[in-house]
N, C-alpha and C positions, 0 to 999 in steps of 0.2 A: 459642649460648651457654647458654640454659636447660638443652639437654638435657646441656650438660657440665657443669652445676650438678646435675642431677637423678644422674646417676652419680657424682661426687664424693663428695655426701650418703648414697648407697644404699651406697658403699666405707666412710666414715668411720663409720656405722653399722656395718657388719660386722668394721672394725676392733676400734670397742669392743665388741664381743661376742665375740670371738677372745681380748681384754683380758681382759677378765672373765672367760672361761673357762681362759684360763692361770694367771690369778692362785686359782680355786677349785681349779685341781689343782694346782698350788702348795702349799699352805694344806692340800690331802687330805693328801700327801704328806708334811706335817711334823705330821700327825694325834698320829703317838705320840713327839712330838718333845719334849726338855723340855731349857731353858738355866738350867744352876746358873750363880752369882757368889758370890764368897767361899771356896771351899773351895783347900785349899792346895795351889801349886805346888812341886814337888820340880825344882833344876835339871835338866836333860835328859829332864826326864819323856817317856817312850814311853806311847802307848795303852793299853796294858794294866795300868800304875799308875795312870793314870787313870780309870779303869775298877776297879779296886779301892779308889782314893780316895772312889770314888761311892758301891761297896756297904757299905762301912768307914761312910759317914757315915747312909745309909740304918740301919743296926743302931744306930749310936750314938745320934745328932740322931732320927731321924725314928721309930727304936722300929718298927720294921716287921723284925718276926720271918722272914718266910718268904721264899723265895728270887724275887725279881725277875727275871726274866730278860729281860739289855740287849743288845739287837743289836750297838751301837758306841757307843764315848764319846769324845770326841777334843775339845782346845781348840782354839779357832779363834784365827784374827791368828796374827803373830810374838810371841816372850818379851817385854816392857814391862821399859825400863831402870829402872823404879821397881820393880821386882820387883813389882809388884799381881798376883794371878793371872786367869790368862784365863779367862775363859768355855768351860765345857762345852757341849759340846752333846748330849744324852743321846737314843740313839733306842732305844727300847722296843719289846717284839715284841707286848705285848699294851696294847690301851687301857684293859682296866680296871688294870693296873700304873700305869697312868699317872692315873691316875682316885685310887687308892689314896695316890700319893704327895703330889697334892695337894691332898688332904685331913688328910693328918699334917704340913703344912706349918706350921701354928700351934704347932709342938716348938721352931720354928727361932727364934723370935721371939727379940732379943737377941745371936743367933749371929754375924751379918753374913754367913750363907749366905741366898738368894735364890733362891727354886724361879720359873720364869715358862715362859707353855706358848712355844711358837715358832711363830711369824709368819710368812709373806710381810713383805718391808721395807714395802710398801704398805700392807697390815694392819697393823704396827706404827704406820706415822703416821696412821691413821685412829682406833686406837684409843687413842694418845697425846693427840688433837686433841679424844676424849673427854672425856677423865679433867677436864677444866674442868667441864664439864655434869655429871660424876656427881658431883664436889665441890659444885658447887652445891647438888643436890637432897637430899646428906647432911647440907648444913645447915639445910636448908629439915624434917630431920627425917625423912626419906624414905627407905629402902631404896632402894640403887642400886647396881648391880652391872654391869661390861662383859661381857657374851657373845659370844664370836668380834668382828664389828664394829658391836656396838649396843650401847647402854642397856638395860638390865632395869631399870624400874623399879618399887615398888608402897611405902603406905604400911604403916607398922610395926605389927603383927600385937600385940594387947593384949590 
């Protein structure tokens, strides 16, 4: 009985380590990933309107002059009978494009367009699970910021 306790243990260990490493090339893989919310759906919109809805609002909203260049842009889900528009998911050929965009993200403030980098769904509730703790320590006065699945935290620079 121990030694089928001692392999069990030795499997469930190498399970989550197979875990974790599917979930970081996951997460590699949506490296130059980025989901808009808010920008508008056109009925029967194809990919490649959306995909110029993108660079349309990159020139307009975000003031970024020089040409991005996006591997694929496509909304996720089916159409929403509230007409709400879906989510982009924008995949980028370079990381500093992506780097770039959000940083002119502060154009959009008021818009109800929404730049966010993309996740693993794992990584999303880890870093949602955050956002209690970096509200805390924002009140407490504190620079806090989420990096990938942590806290950055440090006090404000005077």
């Amino acid at each position: 009985m121990e030694k089928i306790n001692k392999i069990t243990k030795r499997y469930e260990k190498e399970i989550n380590n197979l875990n974790k490493k599917t979930l970081d090339l996951e997460n590699r893989s949506r490296r130059n990933n980025l989901r808009l919310d808010g920008i508008f759906e056109k009925p029967n919109e194809n990919w490649n309107e959306c995909e110029n809805a993108v660079k349309e609002m990159f020139k307009k909203q975000l003031k970024i002059s020089n040409e991005i260049i996006i591997e694929r842009a496509h909304r996720i889900g089916q159409p929403k009978e509230d007409k709400k528009p879906r989510t982009i998911v924008l995949k980028l050929l370079n990381f500093q494009d992506k780097t770039k965009i959000l940083n002119a993200t502060k154009n959009l403030r008021g818009t109800g367009i929404y730049v966010n980098e993309d996740f693993a769904k794992e990584t999303m509730e880890s870093r949602r699970m955050l956002w209690e703790e970096v509200k805390k320590l924002r009140l407490e006065g504190k620079y806090a910021v989420i990096k990938y699945d942590k806290i950055v935290s440090r006090e404000f620079r005077k």
